[in-house]
C-alpha positions in Angstrom: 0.0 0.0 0.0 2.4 2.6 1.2 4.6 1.9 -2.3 1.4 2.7 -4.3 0.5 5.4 -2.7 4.0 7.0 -3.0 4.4 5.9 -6.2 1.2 7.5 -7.6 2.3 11.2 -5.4 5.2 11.1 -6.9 4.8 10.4 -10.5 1.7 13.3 -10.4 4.7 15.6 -9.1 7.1 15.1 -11.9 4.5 14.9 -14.8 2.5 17.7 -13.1 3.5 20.2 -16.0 3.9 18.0 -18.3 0.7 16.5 -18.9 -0.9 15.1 -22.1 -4.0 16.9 -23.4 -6.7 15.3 -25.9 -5.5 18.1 -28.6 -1.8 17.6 -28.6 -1.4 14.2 -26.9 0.1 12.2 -29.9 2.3 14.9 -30.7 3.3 15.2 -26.9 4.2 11.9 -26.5 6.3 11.9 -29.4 8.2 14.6 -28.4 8.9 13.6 -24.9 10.4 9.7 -26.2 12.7 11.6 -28.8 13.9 14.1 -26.2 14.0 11.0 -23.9 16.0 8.9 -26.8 18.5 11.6 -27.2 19.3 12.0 -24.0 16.9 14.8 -22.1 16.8 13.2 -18.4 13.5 14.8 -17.5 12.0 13.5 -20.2 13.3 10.1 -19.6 12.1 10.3 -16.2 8.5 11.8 -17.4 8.1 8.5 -20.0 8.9 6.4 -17.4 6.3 7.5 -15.0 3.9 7.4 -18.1 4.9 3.3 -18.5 4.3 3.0 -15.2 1.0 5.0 -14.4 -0.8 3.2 -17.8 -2.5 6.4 -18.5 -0.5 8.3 -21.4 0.6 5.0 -22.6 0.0 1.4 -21.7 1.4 0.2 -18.4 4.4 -1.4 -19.1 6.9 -1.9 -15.9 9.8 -3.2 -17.8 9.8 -0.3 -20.2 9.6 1.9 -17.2 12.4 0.5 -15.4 14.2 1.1 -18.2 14.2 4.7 -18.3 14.0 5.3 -14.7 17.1 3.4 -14.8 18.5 5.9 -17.5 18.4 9.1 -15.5 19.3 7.3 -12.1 22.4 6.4 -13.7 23.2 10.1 -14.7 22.2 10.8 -10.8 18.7 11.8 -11.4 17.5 11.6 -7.4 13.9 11.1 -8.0 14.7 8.5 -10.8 16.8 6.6 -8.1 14.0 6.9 -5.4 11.6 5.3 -7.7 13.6 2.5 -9.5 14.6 2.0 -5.5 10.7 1.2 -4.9 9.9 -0.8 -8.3 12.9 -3.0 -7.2 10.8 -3.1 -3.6 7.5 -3.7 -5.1 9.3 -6.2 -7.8 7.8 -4.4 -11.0 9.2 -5.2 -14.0 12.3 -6.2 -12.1 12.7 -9.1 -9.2 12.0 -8.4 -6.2 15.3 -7.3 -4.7 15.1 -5.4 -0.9 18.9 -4.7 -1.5 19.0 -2.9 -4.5 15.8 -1.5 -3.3 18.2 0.3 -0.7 20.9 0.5 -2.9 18.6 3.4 -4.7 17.0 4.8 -1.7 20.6 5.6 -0.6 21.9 7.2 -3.7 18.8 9.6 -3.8 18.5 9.8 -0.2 22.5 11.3 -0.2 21.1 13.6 -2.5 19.1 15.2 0.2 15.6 13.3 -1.8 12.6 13.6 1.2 11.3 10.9 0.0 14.4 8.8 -0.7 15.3 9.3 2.8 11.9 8.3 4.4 12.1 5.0 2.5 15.4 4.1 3.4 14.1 4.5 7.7 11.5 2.4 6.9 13.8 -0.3 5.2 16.5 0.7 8.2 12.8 -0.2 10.3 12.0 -3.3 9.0 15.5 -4.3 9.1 14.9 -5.3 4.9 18.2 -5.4 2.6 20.0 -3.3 5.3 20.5 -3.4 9.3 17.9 -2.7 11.9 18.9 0.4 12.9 16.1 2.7 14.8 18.4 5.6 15.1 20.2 5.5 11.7 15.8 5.1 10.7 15.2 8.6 13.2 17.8 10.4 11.3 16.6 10.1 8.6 12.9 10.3 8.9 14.0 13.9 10.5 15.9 15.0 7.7 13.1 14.2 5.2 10.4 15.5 7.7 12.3 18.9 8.1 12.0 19.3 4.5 7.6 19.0 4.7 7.3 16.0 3.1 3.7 14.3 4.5 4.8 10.4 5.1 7.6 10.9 7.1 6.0 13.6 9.4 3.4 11.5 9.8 5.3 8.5 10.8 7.4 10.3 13.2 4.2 11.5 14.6 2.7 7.7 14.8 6.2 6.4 16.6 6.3 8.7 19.2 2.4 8.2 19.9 2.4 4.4 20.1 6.1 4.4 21.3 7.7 2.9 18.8 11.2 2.3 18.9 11.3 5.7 20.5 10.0 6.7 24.3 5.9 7.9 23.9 5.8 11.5 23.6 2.2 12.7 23.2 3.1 16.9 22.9 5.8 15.8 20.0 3.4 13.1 18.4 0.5 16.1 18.0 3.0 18.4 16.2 4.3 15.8 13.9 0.4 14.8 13.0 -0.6 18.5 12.7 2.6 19.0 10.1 1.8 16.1 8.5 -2.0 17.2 8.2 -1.3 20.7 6.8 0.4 18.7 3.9 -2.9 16.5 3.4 -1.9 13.4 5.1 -5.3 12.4 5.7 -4.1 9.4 8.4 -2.6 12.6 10.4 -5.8 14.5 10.3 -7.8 11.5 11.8 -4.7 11.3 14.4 -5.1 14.9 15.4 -9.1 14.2 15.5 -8.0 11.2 18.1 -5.8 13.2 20.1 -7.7 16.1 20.1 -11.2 13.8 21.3 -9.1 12.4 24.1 -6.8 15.0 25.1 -3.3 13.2 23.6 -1.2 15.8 23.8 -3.2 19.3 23.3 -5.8 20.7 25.4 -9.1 18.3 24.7 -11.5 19.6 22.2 -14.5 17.8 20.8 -15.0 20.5 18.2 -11.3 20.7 17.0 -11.6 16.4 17.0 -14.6 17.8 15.1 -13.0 19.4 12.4 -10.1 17.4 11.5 -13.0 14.5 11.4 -14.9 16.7 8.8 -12.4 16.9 6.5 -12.2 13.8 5.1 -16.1 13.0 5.7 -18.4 11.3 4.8 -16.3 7.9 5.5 -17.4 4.1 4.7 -15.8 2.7 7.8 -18.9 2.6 10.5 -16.7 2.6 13.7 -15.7 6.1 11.8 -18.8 7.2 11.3 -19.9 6.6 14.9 -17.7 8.2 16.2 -17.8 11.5 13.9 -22.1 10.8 14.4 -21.3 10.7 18.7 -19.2 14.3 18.3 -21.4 16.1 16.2 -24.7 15.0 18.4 -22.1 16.7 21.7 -21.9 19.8 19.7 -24.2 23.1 19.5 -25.2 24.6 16.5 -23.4 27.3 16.6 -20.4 25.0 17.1 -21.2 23.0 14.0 -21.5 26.0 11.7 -17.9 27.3 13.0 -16.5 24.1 12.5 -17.8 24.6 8.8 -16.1 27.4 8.1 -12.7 25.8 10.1 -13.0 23.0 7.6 -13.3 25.2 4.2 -10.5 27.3 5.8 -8.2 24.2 6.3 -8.7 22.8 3.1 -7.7 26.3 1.4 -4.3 26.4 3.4 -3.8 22.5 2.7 -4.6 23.1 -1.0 -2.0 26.0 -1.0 0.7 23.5 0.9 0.1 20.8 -1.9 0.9 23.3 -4.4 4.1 24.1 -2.8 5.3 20.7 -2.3 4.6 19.5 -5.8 6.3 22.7 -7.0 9.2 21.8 -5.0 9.5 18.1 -6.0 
């Protein structure tokens, strides 16, 4: 899941101004493998996420392998990040943890957020490197520091649960509320958690409200109890403020998504 999911944010943020319309799509794609062919490394990287996404072209893993493997030999970062999780996720190559890392480490050295992030979780997991919860810290900080979503978030989820780190509540609800100004939507139902039972922050049923809002209406019925149990606590006056929280939020969320994916 997490592979997918990263996989997909990623590949939107590279082909994000580079996108194929009905008018010019032929002729775009055209142009992009020829640039790719002779050499351009952003287009190589741009037809591999195409390969990969099935969308501009059909999927084909191996092909994008191929070119993903093109630019992360000339030291393209976010090539390297992403052949590093094909080679996780075995697509269109074997499955090989190792090499896996082998990439996360080249474009993590390069100061790539996400790179980084998946290298702690390999360092985690103790897969095709050591178990190493510090060397995992580091690094999750590093890629944190620099905004990106995942690795807030996880930083925020180990020192909750106390994972491999003492339990820090206060830290934990900063992490969440970083990661949830990015959109990390498992971050906005943390801080909806902590602040329903007081985790860390000053216990609010119409803050645990709000962040609840935000991603509603939801499928999952303990969910949906729980927002229905809140919102049956709350006055009117209260629900209509949390209204105008939400639509405020998602503005300043929608601003933050623009900046990362310039950024990336």
């Amino acid at each position: 899941m997490r592979i997918a999911t990263f996989l997909s944010v990623l590949l939107v943020c590279l082909t994000i101004n580079v996108g194929v319309n009905a008018q010019t799509g032929d002729a775009r794609v055209q142009a992009v493998k020829a640039k790719a062919e002779s050499g351009d490394i952003e287009s190589q990287v741009t037809l591999a996420g195409w390969y990969y996404l099935g969308e501009v072209l059909p999927k084909n893993y191996v092909e994008s392998v191929k070119w993903y493997r093109k630019a992360a030999e000339r030291n393209h970062a976010k090539a390297q990040g992403l052949l590093g999780f094909m080679y996780e996720a075995g697509d269109g190559v074997p499955q090989d943890d190792s090499e896996a890392v082998a990439w996360y480490r080249k474009a993590a050295n390069q100061g790539s957020a996400p790179g980084q992030y998946h290298l702690a979780l390999m360092h985690i997991d103790g897969r095709g490197v050591s178990k190493d919860i510090d060397e995992a810290l580091k690094l999750l900080i590093k890629s944190a520091d620099q905004g990106y979503p995942l690795a807030q978030f996880k930083l925020g989820h180990m020192l909750a649960n106390g994972d491999g780190v003492p339990k820090d509540a206060i830290e934990a609800t900063k992490w969440y509320l970083k990661a949830a100004m990015n959109g990390n939507k498992a971050a906005q139902l943390g801080l909806a958690g902590a602040y329903a039972s007081g985790m860390g922050v000053e216990r609010s049923m119409p803050e645990s409200y709000v962040w609840l809002k935000m991603n509603a209406p939801y499928s999952n019925p303990n969910l949906v109890r729980f927002m229905n149990s809140i919102e049956q606590r709350l006055t009117q006056e209260q629900l209509q403020q949390a209204g105008v929280r939400v639509n405020e939020l998602r503005k300043k969320i929608e601003k933050n998504l623009a900046e990362i994916n310039e950024s990336r």
